[in-house]
C-alpha positions as CSV (number, residue, x, y, z in Angstrom):
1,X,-18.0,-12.6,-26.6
2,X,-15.4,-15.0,-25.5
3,X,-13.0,-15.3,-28.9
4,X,-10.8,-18.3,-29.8
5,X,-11.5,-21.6,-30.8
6,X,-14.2,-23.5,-29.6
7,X,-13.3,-26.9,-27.8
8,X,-16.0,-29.0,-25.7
9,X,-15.6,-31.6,-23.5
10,X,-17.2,-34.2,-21.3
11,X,-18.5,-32.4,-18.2
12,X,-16.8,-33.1,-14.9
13,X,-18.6,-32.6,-11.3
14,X,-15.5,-30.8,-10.0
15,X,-17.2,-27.0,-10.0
16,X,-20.6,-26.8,-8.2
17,X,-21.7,-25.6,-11.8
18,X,-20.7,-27.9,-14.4
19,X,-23.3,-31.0,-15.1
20,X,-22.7,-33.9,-13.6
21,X,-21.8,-36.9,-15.7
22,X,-23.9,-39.4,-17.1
23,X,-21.5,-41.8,-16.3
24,X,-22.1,-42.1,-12.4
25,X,-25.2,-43.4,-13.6
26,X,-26.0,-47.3,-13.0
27,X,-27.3,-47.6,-16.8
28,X,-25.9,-46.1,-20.3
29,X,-27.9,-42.8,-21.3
30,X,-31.3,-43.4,-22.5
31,X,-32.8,-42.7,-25.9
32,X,-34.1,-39.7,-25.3
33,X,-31.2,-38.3,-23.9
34,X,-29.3,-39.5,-27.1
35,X,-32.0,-37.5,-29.0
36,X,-31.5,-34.2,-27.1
37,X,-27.8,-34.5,-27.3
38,X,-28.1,-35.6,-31.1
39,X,-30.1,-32.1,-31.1
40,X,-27.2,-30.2,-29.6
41,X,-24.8,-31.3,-31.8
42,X,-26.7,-30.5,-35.0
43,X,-27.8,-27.1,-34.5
44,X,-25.3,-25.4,-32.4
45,X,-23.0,-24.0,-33.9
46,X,-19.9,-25.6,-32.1
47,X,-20.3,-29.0,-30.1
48,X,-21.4,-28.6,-26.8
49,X,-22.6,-31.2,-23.6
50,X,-26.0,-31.2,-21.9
51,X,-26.5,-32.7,-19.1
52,X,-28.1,-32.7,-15.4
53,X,-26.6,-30.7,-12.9
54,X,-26.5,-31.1,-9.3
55,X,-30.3,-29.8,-9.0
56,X,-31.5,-32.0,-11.3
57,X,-32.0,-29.3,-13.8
58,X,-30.7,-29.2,-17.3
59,X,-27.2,-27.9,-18.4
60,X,-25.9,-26.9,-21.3
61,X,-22.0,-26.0,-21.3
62,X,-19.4,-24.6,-23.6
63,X,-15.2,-24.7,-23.2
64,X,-13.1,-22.8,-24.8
65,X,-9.5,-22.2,-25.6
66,X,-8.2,-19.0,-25.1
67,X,-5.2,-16.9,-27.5
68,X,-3.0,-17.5,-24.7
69,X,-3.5,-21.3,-24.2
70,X,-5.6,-21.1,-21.2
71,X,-9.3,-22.9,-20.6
72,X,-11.9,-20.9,-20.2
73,X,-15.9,-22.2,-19.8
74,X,-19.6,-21.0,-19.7
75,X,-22.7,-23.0,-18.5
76,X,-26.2,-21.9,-18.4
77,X,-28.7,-23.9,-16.8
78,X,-32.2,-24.5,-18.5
79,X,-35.4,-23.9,-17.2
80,X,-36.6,-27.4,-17.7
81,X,-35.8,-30.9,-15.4
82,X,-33.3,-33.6,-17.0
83,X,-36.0,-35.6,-17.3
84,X,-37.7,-37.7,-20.3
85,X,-41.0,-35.5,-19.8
86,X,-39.1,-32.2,-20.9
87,X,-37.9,-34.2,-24.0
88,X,-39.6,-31.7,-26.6
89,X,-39.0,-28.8,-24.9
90,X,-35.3,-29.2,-24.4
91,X,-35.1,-29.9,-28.3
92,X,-36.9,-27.0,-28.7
93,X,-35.0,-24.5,-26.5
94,X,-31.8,-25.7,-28.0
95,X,-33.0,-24.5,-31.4
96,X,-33.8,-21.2,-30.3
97,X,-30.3,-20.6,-28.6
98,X,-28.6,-21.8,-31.7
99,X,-30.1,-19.5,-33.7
100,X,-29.4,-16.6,-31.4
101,X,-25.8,-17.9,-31.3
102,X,-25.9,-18.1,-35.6
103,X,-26.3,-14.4,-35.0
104,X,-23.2,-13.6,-32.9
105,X,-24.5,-14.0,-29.5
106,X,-22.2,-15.8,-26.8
107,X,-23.8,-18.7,-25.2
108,X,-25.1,-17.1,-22.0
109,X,-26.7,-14.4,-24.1
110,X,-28.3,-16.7,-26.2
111,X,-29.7,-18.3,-23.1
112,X,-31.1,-15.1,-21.5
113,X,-32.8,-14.0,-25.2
114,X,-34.1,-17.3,-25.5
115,X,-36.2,-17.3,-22.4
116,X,-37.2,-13.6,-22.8
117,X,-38.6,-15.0,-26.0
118,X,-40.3,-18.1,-24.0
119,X,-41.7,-15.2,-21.8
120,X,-43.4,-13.2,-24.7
121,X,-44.8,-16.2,-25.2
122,X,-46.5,-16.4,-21.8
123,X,-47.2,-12.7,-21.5
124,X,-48.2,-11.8,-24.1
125,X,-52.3,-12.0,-24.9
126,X,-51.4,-13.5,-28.5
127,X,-55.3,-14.0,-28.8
128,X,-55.9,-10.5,-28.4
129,X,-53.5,-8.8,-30.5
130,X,-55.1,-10.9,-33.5
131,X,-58.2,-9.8,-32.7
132,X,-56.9,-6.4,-32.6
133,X,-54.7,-7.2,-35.8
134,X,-58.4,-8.1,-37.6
135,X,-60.3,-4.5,-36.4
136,X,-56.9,-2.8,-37.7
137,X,-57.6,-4.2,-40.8
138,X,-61.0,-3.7,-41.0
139,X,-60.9,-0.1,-40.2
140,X,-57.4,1.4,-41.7
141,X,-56.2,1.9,-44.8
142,X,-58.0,0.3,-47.9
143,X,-60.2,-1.4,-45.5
144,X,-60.6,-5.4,-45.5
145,X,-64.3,-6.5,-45.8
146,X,-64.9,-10.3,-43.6
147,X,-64.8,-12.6,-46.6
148,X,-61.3,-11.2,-47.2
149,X,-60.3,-12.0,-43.3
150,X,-61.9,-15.0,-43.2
151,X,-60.5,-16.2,-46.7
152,X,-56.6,-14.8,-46.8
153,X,-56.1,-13.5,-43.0
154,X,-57.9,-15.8,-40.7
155,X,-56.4,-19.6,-41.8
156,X,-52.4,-18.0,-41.7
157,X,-53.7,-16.0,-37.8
158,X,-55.5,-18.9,-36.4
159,X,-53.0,-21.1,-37.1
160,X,-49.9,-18.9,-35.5
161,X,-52.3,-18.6,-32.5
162,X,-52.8,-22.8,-32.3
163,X,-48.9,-23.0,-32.5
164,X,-48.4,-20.1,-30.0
165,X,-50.8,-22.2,-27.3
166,X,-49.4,-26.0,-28.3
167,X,-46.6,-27.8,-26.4
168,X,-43.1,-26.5,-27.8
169,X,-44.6,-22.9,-29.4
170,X,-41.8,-21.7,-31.6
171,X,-39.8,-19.2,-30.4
172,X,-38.8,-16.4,-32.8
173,X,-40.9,-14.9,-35.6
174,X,-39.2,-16.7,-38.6
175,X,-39.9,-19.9,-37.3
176,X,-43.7,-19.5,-36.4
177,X,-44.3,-18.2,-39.7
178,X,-42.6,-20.7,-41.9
179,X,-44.4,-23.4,-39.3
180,X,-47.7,-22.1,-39.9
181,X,-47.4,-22.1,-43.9
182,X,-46.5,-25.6,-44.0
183,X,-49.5,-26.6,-44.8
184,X,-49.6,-24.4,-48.2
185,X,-47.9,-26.4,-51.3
186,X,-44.5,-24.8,-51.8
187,X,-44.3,-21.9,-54.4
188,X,-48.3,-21.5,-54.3
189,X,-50.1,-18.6,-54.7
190,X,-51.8,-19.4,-51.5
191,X,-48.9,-19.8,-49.8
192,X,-47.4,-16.4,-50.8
193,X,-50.7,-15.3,-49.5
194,X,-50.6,-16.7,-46.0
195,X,-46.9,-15.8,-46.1
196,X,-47.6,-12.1,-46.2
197,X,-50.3,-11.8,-43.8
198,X,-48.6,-13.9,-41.3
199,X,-45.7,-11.7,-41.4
200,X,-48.2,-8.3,-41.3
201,X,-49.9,-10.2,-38.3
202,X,-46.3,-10.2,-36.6
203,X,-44.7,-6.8,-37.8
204,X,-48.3,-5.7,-36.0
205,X,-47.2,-7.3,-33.0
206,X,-44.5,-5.5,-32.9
207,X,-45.7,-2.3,-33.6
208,X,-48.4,-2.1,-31.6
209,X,-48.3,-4.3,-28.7
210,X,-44.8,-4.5,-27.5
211,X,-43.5,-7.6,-28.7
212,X,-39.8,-7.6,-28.8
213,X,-38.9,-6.7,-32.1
214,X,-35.7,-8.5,-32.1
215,X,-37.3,-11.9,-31.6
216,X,-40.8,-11.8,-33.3
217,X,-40.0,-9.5,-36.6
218,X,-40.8,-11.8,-39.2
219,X,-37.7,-12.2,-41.9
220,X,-36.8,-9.3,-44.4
221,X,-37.2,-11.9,-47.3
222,X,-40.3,-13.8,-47.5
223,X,-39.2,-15.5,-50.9
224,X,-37.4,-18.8,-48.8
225,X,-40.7,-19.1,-46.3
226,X,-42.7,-19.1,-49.4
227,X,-40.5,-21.1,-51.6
228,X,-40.5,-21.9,-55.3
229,X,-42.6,-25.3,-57.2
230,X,-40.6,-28.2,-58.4
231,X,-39.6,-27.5,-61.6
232,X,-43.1,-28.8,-64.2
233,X,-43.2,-30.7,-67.1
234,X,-45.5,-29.5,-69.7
235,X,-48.7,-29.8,-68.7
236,X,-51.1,-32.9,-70.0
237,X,-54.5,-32.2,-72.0
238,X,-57.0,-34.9,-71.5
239,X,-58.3,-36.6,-73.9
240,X,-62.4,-36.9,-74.0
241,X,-62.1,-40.5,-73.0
242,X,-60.2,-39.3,-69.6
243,X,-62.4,-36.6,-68.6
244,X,-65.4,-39.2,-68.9
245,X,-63.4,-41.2,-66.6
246,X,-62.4,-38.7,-64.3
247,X,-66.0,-37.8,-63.9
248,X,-67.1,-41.6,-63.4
249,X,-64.5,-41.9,-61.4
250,X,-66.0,-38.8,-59.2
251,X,-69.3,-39.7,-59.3
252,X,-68.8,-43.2,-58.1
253,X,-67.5,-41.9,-54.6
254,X,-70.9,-40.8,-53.4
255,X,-69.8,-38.3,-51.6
256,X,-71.8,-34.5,-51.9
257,X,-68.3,-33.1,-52.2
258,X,-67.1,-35.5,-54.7
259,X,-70.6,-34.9,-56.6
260,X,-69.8,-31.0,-56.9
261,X,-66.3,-30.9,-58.0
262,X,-67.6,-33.7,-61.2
263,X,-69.8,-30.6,-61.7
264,X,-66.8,-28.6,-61.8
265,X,-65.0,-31.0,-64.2
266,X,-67.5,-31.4,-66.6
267,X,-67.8,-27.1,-67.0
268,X,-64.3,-26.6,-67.0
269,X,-63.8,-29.4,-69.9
270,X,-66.9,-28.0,-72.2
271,X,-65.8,-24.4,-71.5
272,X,-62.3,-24.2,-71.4
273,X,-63.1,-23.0,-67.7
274,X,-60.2,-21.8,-65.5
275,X,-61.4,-23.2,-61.8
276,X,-61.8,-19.5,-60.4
277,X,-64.4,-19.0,-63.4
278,X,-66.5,-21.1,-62.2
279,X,-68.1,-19.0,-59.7
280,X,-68.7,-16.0,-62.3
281,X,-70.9,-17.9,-64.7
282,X,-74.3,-15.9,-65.5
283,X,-77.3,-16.3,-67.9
284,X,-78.1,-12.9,-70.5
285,X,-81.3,-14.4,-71.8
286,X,-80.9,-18.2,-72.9
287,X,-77.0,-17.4,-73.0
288,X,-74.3,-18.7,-70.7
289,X,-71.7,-16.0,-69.8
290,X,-68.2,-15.7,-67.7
291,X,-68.2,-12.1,-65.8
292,X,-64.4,-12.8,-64.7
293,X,-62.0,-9.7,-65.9
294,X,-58.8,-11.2,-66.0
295,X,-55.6,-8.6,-65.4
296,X,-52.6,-9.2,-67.4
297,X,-49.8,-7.2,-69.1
298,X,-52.1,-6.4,-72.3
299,X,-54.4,-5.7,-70.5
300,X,-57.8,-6.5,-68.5
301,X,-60.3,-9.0,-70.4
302,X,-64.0,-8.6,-70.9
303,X,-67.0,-11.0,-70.1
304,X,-67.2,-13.8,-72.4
305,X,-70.0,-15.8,-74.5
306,X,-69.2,-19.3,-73.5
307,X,-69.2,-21.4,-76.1
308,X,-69.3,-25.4,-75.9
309,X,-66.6,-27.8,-77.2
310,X,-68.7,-31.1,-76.4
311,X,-66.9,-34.5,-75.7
312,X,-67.1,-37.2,-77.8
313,X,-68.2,-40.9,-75.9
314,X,-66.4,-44.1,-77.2
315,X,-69.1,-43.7,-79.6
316,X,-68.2,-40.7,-81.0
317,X,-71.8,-39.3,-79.9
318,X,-71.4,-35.8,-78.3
319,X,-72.4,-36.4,-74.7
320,X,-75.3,-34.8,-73.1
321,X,-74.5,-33.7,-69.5
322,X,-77.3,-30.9,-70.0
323,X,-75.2,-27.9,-67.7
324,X,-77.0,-25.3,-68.5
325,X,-79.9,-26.9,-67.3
326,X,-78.3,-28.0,-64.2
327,X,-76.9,-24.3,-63.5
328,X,-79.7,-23.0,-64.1
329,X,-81.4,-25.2,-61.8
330,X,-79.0,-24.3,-59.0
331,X,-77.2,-27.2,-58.6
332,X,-74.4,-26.9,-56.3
333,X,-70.9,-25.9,-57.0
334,X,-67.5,-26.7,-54.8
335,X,-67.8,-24.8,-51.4
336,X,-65.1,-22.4,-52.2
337,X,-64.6,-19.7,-49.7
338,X,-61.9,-17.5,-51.9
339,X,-62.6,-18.1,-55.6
340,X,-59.2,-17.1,-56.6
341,X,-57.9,-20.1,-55.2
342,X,-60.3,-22.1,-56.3
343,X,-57.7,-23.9,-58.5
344,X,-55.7,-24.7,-55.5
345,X,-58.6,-25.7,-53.7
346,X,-59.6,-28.4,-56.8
347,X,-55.8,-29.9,-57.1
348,X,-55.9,-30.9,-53.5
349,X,-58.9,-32.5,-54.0
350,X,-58.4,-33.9,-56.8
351,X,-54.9,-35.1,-55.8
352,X,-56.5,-37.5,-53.3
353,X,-58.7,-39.2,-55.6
354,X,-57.6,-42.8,-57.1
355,X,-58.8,-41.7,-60.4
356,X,-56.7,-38.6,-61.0
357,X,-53.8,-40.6,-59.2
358,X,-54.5,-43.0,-62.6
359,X,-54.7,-40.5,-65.0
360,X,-51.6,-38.6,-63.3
361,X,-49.7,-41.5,-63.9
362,X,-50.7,-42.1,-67.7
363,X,-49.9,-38.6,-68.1
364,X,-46.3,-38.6,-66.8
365,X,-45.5,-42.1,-68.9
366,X,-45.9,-39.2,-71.8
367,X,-43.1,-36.9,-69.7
368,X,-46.2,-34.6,-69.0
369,X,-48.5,-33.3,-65.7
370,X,-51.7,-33.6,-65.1
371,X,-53.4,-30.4,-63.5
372,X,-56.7,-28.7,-62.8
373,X,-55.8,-26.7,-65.9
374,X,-55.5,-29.8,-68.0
375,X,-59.1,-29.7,-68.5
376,X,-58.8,-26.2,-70.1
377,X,-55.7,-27.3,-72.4
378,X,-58.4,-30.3,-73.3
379,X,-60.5,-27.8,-74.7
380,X,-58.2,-26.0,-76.7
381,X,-56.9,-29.2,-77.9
382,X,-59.9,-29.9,-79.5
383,X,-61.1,-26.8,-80.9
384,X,-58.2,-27.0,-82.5
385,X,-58.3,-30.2,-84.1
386,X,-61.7,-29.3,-85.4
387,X,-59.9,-26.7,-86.9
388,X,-61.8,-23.6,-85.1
389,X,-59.4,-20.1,-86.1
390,X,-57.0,-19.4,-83.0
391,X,-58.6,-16.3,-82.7
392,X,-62.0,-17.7,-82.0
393,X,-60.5,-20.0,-79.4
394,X,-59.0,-17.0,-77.8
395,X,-61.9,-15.2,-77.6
396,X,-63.9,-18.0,-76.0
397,X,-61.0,-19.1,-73.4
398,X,-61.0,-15.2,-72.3
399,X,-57.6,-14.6,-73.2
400,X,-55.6,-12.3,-76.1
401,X,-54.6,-14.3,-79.2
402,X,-51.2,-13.1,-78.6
403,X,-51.2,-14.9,-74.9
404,X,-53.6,-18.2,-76.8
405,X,-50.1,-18.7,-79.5
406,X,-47.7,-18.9,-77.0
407,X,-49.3,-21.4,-74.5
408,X,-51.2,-23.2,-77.5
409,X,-49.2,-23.2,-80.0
410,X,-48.1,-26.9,-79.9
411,X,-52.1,-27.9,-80.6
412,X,-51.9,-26.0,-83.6
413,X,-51.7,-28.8,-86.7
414,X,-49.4,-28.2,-89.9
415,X,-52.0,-29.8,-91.6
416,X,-54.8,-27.3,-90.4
417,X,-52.3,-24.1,-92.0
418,X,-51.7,-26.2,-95.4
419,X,-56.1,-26.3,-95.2
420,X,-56.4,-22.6,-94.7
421,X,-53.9,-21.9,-97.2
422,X,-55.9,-23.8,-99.7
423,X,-59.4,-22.6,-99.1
424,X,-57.5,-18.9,-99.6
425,X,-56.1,-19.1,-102.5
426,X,-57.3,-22.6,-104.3
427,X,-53.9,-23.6,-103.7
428,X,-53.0,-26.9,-102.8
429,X,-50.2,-26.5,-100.0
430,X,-48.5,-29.9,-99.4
431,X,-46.1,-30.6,-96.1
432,X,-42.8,-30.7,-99.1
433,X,-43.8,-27.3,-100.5
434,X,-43.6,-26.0,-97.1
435,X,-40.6,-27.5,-96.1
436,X,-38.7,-25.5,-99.5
């Protein structure tokens, strides 16, 4: 690698290998060359010029100055025209030689790793290795059944594959991945999801097919490509009044999709549902049950009674939205191909919809955030301000009264103690005695 500091310069015509100047031109460079050459400059790592050489082709080159004082130069010429039509792809190829260069690589070897990498591109049956990728995973190790391909494998494969066939198909492992999980929400649990199988899709690759390791290996730390949330205000519990909205405000659209997820809404507000939950509802007799086992640090929870927490109208009349006669009529539920992201899958939903949008906005005038789980924290809210024990609310939300006191604590009234207190011991408990 050619050491010393790195000086550019405009490109002269006087070698049969340096790029000819823009300036012999009858017109001032064009936009698009302006946006390739604003490209150069912001991702490799010393300034460079691009330009077209005496072919026409595209050339990127480098001057440098030597220990002893003397000039010294490298070029590289681009597989691609100086034309407007090769706009993207000259952006693009720039990238990939920057990144190579990051790494230590002079310019001409960044060149020559960044079109063996274009090349695996070509030669490579990308298509066929994820087909192979799926029968490895079908038939090694634990063994994937085809609703766990088609729900956690297939959407992160399928969409390297679309990126490997488009115009301007990244270049290097790192950046396919992180392009393909773009459309996850930063820090999500599907995101981490897609984020691991992408890079098992490519470390396959690898392994098995011949890819070149040292462009397609996906990074050693995932953590950055599947990035952290925005830190969260505490989270909002709807009143009764909003989740009657919400569900007008559903129901109003028309839609069959907008019709199953008010479904959803009005179970997870009643029951103190969590959105995964709502695909592991069962009758025992003329009882409604959750099946979902919930793994945690204390433990693993059992099925669970549910037990109603009915809203109140304007009225204060409990409504009637008769669910257990609509589940057990079979009405539909949110097409949902992985249940445990069934959550996710309700917040982008909801998230489009001018009602939530609303209520989002009345929550965050209170410093909070409204959530799919905001439905759940209504119910607890108001078992608790009827007073049910927090043990009783544990039970029925399907979680340890430990975990209920830490995330609930806040619903839990001074008043409702002093009450408990009294019917104990016939002792009235005021709010000054407790404060002494």
């Amino acid at each position: 690698m050619i050491r010393g500091a790195l000086l550019c310069s405009a490109l002269s015509n006087h070698s049969p290998t340096a790029v000819q100047p823009v300036t012999n031109r009858s017109h001032a460079s064009t936009n698009w060359e302006q946006r390739v050459r604003g490209h150069l400059r912001q991702h490799l790592p010393s300034r460079c010029n691009i330009g077209p050489d005496k072919t026409g082709r595209a050339r990127v080159q480098q001057r440098f100055a030597q220990t002893d004082g003397s000039i010294s130069s490298a070029s590289v010429a681009l597989p691609y025209s100086w034309s407007e039509g090769y706009e993207h792809d000259l952006i693009q190829r720039l990238r990939v030689i920057a990144n190579y260069m990051v790494q230590g690589e002079d310019l001409r070897a960044a060149a020559n790793l960044a079109n063996g990498a274009s090349s695996d591109v070509s030669r490579h049956n990308w298509t066929a290795i994820a087909e192979a990728f799926e029968k490895h995973k079908r038939e090694h190790g634990a063994g994937i059944n085809s609703n766990t391909w088609a729900s956690k494998y297939a959407p992160v494969v399928t969409r390297m594959i679309e990126l490997m066939s488009g115009q301007g198909a990244p270049m290097n492992g790192p950046n396919l991945l992180e392009a393909a999980v773009r459309q996850w929400d930063l820090g999500s649990r599907s995101r981490q999801i897609a984020t691991q199988n992408g890079a098992a899709f490519l470390r396959y690759a690898v392994e098995r097919h011949g890819v070149s390791s040292r462009t397609w290996e996906p990074p050693h730390s995932l953590a950055n490509v599947v990035g952290r949330r925005a830190p969260t205000r505490e989270q909002f519990a709807l009143s009764n009044a909003q989740v009657i909205r919400l569900v007008e405000g559903l129901q109003v659209i028309g839609s069959e999709e907008a019709s199953r997820w008010a479904f959803a809404v009005q179970l997870c507000a009643e029951y103190g549902l969590r959105p995964t939950e709502l695909f592991q509802l069962r009758f025992k007799g003329e009882q409604l049950w959750c099946m979902y086992c919930k793994k945690s640090g204390g433990g693993t929870t059992k099925p669970r009674r549910l037990l109603a927490a009915p809203l109140l109208d304007m009225g204060g009349a409990p409504t009637d939205w008769r669910l257990e006669q609509r589940l057990q009529a079979g009405e539909p539920l949110p097409q949902v191909v992985d249940p445990s992201l069934a959550g996710d899958r309700m917040g982008r939903f909801l998230r489009r919809q001018a009602i939530w949008q609303e209520l989002s906005a009345e929550a965050q005038q209170l410093g909070e955030e409204l959530v799919p789980y905001s439905l759940r924290h209504r119910y607890s809210a108001t078992c608790h301000r009827n007073n049910v024990p927090p043990k009783f609310i544990a039970e029925a939300m399907g979680h340890s009264l430990e975990t209920h006191l830490r995330r609930y604590a806040r619903f839990v009234s001074h008043g409702a103690a002093a009450a408990a207190f009294d019917a104990a011991f016939g002792v009235v408990i005021t709010e000054e005695k407790l404060k002494k």
